[in-house]
Backbone atoms as SQL, in Angstrom:
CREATE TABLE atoms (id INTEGER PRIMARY KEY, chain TEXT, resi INTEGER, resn TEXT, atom TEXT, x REAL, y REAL, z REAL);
INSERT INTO atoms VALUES
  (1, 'A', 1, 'UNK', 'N', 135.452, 114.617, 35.196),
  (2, 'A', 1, 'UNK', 'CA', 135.718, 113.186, 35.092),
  (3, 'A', 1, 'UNK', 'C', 134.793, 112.427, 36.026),
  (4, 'A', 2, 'UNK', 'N', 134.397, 111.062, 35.490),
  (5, 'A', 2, 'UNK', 'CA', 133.523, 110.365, 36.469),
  (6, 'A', 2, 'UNK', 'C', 134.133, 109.101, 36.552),
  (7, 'A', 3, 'UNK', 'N', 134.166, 108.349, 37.710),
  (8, 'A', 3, 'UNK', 'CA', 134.131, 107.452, 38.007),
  (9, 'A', 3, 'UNK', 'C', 133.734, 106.257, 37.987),
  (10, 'A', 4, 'UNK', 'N', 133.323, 105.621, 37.171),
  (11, 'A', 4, 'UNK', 'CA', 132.794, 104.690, 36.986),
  (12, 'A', 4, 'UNK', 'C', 133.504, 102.472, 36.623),
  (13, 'A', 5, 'UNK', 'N', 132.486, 101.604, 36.872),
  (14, 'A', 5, 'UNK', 'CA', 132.605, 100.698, 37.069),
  (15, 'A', 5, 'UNK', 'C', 132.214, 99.985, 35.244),
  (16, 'A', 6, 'UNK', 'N', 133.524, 99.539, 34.926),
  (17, 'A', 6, 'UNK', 'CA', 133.577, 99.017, 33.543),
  (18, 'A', 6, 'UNK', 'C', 133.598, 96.883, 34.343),
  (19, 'A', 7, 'UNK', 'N', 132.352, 96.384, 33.003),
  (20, 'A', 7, 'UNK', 'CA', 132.129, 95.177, 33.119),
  (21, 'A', 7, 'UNK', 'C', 132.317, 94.640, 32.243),
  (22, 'A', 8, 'UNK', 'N', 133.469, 93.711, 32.089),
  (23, 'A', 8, 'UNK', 'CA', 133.588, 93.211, 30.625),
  (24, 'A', 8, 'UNK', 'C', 133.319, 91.520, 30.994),
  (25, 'A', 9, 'UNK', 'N', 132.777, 91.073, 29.497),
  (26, 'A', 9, 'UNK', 'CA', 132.567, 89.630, 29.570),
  (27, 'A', 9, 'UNK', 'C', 133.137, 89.107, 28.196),
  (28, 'A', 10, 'UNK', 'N', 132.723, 87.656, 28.302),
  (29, 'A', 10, 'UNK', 'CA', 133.423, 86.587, 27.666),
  (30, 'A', 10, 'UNK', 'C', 135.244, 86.884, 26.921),
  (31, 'A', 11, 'UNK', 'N', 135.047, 87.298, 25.758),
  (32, 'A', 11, 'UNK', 'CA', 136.250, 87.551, 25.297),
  (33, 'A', 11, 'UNK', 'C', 136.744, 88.751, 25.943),
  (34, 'A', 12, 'UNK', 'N', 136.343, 89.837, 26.261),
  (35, 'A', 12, 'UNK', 'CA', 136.812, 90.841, 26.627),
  (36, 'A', 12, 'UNK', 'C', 137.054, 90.530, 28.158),
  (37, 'A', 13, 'UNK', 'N', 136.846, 89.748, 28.672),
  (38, 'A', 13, 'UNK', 'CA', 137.199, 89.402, 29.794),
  (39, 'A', 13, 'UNK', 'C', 138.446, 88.790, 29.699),
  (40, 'A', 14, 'UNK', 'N', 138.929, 88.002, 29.094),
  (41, 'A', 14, 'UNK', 'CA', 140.025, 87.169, 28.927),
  (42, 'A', 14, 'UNK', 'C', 140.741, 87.999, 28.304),
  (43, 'A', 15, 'UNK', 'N', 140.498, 88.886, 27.218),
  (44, 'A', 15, 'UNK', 'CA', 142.136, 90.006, 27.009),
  (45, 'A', 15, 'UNK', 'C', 142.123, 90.806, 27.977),
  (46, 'A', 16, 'UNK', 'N', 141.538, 91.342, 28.625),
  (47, 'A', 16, 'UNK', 'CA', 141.889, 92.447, 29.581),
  (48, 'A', 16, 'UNK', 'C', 142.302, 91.394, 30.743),
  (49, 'A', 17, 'UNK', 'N', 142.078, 90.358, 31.082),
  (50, 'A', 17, 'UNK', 'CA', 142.678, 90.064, 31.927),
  (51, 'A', 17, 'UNK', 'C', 141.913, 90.042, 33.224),
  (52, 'A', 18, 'UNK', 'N', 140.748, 91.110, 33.290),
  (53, 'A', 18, 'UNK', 'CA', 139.723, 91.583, 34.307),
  (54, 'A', 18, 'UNK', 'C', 138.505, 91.397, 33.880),
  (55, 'A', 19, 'UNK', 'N', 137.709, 90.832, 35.148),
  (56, 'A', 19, 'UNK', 'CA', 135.949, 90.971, 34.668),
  (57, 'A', 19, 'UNK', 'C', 135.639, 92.575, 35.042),
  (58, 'A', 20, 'UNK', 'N', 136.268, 93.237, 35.961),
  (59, 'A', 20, 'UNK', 'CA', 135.730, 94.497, 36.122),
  (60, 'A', 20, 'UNK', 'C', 136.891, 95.142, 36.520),
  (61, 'A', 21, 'UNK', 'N', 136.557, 96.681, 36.150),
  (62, 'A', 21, 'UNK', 'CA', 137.882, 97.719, 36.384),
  (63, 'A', 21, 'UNK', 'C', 137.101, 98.667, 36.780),
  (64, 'A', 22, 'UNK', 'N', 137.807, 99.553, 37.858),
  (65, 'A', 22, 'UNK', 'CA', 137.324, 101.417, 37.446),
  (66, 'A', 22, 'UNK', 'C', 137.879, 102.181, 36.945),
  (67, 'A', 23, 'UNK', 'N', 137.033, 102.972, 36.491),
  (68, 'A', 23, 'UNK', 'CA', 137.942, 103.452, 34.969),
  (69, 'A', 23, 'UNK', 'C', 137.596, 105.191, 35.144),
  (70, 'A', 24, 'UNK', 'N', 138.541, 106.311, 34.892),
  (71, 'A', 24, 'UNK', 'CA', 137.684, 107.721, 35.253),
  (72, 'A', 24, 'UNK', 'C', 137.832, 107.905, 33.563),
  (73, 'A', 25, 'UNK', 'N', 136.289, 108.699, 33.427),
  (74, 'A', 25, 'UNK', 'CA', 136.122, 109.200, 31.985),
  (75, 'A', 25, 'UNK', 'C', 135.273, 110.388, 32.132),
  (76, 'A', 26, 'UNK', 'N', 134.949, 111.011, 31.001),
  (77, 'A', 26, 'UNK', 'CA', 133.952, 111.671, 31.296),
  (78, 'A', 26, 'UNK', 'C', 132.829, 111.476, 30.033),
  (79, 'A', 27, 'UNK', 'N', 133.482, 110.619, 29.115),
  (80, 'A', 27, 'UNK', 'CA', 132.345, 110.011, 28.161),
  (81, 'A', 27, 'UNK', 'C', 132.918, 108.719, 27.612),
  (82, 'A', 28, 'UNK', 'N', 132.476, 108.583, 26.770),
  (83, 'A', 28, 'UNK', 'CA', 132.575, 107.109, 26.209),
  (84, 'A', 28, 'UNK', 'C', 133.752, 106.949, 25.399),
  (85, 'A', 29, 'UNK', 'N', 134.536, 107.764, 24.424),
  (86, 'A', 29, 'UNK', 'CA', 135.201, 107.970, 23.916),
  (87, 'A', 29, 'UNK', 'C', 136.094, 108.050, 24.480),
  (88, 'A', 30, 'UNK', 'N', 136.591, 108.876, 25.847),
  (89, 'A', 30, 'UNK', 'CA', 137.516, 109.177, 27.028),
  (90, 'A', 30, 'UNK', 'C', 137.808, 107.268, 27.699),
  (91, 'A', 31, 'UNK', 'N', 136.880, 107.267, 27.921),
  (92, 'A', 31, 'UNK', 'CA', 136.716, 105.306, 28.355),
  (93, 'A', 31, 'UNK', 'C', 137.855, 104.654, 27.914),
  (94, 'A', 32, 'UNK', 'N', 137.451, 104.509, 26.449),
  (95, 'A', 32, 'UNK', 'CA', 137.659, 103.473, 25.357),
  (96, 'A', 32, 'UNK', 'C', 138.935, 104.100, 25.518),
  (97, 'A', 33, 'UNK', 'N', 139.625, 105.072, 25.448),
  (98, 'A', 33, 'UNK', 'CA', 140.976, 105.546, 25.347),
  (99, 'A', 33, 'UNK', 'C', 141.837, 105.167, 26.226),
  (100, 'A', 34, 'UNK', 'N', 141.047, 104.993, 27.762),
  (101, 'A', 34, 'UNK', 'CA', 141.970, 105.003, 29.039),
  (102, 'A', 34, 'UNK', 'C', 141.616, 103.412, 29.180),
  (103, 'A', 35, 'UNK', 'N', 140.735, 102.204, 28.643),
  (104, 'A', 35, 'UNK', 'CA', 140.983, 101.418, 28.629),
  (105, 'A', 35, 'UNK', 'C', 142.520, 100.496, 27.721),
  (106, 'A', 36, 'UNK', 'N', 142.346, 100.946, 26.330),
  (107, 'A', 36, 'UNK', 'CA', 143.240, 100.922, 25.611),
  (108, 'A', 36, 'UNK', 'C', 144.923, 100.920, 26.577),
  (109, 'A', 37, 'UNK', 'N', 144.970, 102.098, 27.031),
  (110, 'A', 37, 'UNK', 'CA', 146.157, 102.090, 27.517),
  (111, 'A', 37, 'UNK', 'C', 146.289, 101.485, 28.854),
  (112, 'A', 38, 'UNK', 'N', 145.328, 101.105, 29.527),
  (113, 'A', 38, 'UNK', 'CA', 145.414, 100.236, 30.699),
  (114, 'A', 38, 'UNK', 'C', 145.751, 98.735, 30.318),
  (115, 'A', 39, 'UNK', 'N', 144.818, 98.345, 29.634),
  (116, 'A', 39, 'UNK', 'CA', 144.816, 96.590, 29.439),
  (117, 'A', 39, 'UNK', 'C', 145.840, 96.607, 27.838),
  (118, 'A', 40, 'UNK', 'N', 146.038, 97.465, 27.016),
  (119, 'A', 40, 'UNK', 'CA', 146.892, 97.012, 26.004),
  (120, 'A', 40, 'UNK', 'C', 146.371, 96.644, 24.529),
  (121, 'A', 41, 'UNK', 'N', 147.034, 96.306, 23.803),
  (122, 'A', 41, 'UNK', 'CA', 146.565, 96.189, 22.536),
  (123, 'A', 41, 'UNK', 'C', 145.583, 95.009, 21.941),
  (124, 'A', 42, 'UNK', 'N', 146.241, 94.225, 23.243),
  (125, 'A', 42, 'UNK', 'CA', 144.724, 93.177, 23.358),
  (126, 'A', 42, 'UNK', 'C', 143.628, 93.380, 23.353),
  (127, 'A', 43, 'UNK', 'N', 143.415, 93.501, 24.345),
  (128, 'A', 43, 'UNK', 'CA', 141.955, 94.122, 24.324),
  (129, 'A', 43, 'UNK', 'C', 141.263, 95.649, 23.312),
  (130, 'A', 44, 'UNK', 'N', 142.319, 96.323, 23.038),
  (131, 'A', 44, 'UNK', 'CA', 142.247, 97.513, 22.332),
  (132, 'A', 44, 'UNK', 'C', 141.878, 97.166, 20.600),
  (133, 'A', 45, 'UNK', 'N', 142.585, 95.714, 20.255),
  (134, 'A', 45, 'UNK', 'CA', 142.244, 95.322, 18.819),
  (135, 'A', 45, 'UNK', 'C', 140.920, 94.965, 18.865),
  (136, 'A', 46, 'UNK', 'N', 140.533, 94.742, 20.298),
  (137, 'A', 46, 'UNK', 'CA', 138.861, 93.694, 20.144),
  (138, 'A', 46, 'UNK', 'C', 137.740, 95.465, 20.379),
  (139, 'A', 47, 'UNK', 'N', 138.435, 96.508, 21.021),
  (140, 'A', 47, 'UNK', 'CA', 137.476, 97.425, 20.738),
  (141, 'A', 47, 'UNK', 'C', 137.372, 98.252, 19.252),
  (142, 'A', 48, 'UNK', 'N', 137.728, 97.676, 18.516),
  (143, 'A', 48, 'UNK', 'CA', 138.018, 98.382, 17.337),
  (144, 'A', 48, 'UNK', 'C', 138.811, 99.102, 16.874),
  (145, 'A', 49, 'UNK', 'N', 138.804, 100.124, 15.448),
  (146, 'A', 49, 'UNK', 'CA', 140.183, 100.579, 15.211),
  (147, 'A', 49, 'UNK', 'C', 140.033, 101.865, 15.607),
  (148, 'A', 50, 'UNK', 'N', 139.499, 102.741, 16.423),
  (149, 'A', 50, 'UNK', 'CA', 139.190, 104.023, 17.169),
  (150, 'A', 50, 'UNK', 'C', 138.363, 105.068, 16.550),
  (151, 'A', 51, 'UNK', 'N', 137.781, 104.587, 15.473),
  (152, 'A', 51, 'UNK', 'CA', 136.782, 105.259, 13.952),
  (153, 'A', 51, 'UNK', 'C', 135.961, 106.038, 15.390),
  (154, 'A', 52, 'UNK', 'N', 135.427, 104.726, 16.014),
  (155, 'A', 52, 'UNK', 'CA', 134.611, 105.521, 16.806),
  (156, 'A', 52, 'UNK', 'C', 134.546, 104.806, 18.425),
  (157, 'A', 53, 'UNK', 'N', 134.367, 105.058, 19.474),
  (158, 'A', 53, 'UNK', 'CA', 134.503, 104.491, 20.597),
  (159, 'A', 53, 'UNK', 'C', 133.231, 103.142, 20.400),
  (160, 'A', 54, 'UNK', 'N', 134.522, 102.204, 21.229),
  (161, 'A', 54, 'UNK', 'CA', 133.460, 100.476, 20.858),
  (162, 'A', 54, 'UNK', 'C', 132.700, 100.481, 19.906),
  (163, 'A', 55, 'UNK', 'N', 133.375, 100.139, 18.837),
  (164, 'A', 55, 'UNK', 'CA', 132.505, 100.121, 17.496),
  (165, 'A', 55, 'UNK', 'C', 132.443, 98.677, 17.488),
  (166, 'A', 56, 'UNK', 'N', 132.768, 97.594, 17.793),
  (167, 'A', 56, 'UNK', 'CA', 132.941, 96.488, 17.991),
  (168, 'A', 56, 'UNK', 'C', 132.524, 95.957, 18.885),
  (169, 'A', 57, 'UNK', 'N', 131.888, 96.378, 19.610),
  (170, 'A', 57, 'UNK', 'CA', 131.212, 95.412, 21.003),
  (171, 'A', 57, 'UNK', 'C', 129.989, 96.524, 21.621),
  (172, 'A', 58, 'UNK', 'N', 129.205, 95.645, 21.897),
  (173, 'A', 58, 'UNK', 'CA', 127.667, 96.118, 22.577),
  (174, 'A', 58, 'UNK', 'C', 128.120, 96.855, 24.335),
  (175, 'A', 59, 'UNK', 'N', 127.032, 98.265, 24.362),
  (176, 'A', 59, 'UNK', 'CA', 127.730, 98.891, 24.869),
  (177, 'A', 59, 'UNK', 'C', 126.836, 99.141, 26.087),
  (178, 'A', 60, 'UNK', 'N', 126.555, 98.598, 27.250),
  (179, 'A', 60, 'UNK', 'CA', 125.507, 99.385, 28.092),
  (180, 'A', 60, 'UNK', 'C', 125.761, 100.292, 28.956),
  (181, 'A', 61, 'UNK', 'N', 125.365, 101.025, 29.347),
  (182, 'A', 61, 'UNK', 'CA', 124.996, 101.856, 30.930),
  (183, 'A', 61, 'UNK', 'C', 124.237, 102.057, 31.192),
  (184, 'A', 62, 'UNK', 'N', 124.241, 101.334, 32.536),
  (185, 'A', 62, 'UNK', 'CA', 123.407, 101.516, 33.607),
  (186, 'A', 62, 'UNK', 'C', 122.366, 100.727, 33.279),
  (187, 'A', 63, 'UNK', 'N', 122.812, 99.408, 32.650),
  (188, 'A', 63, 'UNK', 'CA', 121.800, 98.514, 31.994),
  (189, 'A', 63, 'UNK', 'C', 121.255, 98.626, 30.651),
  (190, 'A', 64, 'UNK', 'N', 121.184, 99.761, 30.157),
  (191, 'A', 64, 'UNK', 'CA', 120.649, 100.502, 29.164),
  (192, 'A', 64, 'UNK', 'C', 121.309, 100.507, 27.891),
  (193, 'A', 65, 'UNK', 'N', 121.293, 99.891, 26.922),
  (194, 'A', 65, 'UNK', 'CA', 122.041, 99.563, 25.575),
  (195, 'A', 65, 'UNK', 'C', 122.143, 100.935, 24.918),
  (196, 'A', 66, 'UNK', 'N', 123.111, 101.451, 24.864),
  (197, 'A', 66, 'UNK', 'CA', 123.829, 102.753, 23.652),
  (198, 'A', 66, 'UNK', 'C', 123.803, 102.231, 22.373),
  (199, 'A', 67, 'UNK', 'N', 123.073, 103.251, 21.370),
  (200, 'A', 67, 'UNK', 'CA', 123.083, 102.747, 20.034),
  (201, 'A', 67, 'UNK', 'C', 124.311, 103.347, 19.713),
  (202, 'A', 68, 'UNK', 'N', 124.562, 102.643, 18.485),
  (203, 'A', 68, 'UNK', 'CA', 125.715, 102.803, 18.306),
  (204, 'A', 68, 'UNK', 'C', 126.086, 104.605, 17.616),
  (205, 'A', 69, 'UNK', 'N', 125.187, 104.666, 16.817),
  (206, 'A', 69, 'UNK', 'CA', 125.239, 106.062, 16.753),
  (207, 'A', 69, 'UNK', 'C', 125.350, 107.440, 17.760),
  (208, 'A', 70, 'UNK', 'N', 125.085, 106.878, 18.858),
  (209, 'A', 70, 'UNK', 'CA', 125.367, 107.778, 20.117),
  (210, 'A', 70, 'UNK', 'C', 126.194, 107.820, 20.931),
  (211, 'A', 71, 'UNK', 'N', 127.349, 106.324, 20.680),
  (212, 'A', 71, 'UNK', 'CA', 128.240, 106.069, 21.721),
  (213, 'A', 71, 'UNK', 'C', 129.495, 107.101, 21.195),
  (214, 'A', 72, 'UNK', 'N', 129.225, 108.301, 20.281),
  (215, 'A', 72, 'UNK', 'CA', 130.622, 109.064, 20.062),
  (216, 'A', 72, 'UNK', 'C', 130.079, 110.768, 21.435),
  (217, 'A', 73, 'UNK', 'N', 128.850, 110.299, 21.672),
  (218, 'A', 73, 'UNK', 'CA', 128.142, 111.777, 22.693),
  (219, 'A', 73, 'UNK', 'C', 127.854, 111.302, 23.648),
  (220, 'A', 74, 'UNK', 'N', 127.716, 109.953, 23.873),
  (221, 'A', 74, 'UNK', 'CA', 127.376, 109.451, 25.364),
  (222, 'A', 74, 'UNK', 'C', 128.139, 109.846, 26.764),
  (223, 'A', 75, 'UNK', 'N', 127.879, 110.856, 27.247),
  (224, 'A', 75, 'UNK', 'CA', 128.960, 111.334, 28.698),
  (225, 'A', 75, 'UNK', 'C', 128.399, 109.939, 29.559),
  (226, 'A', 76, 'UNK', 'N', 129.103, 110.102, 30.608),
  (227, 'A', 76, 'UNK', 'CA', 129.387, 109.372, 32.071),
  (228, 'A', 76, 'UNK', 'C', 129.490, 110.118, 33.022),
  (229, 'A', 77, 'UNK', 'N', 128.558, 109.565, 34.591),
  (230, 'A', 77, 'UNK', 'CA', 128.452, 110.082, 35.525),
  (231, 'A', 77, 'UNK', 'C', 129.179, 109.317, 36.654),
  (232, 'A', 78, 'UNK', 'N', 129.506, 109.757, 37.945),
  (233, 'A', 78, 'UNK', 'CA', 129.980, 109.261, 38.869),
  (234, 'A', 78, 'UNK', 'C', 128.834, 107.893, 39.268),
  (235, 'A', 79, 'UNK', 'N', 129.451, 106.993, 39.354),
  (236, 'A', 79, 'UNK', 'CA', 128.864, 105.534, 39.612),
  (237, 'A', 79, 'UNK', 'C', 128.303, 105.121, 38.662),
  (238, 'A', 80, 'UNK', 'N', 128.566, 105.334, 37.393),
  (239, 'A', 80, 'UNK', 'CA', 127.477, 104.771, 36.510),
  (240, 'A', 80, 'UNK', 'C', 128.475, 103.290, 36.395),
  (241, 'A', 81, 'UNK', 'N', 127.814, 102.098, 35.760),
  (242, 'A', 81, 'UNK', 'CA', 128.284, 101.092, 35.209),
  (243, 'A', 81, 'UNK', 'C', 128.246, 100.806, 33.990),
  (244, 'A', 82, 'UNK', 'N', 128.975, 100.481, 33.369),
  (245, 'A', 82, 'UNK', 'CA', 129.266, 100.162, 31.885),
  (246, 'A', 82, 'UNK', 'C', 129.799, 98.926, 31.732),
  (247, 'A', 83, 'UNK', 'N', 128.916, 98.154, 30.989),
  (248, 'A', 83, 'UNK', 'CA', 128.953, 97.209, 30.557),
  (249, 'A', 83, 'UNK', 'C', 128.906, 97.023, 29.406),
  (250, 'A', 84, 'UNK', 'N', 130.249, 95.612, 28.873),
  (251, 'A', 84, 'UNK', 'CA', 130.876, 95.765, 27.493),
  (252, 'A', 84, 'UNK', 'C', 130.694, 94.057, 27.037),
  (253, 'A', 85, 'UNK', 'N', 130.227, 93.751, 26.023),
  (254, 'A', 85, 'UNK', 'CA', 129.873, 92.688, 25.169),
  (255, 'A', 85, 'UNK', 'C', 130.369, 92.515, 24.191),
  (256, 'A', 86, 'UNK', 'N', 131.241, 91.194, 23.733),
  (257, 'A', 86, 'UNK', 'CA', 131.559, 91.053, 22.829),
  (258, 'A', 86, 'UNK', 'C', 130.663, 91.067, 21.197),
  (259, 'A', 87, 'UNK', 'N', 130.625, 91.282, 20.557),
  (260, 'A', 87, 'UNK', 'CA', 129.488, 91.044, 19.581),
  (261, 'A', 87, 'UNK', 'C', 129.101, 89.395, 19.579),
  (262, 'A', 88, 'UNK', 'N', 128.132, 88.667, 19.404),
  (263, 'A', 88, 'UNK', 'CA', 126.972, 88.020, 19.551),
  (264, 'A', 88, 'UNK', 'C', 126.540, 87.333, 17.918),
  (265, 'A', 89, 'UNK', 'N', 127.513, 86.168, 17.665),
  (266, 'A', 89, 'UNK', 'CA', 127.318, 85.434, 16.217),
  (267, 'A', 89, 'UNK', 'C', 126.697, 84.379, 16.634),
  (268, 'A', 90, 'UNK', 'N', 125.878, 83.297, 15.516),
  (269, 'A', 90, 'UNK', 'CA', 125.295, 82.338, 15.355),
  (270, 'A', 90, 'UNK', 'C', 123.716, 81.936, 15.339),
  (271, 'A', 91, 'UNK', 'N', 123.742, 80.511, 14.980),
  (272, 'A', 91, 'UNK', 'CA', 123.014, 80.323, 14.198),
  (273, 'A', 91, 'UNK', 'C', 122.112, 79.695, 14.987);
């Protein structure tokens, strides 16, 4: 398990309630699970329906954008940061 620093903004900031949490995972999938049951169904409807971890919102670590095809193998290390984005509409 790693330790790490979860950053959420705009909407995901306001359902969870938090701009930042620490969260222990040991991948991305593990995350999305132990967020779910921390902050609730609020925030858990805005990460999607669990098809696949954050299928619904832009996903970084360590600055570094996860395609989405990789965020079901993406592990986590002690101190990494993860940062979470709501998806990004308009014109």
């Amino acid at each position: 398990m790693a330790k790490v620093t979860v950053r959420m903004f705009a909407t995901l900031r306001s359902a969870s309630g938090s701009a930042e949490a620490q969260i222990e995972a040991a991948d991305l999938l593990e995350l999305e699970r132990a967020m779910r049951k921390r902050f609730g169904n609020g925030l858990g409807e805005m990460l999607g329906t669990g098809a696949c971890p954050f299928e619904t919102v832009v996903v970084l670590v360590n600055g570094v954008t996860v395609r989405p095809d990789k965020l079901a193998i993406a592990l986590l290390r002690d101190g990494d940061e993860v940062s979470l984005f709501p998806p990004i509409s308009g014109g």
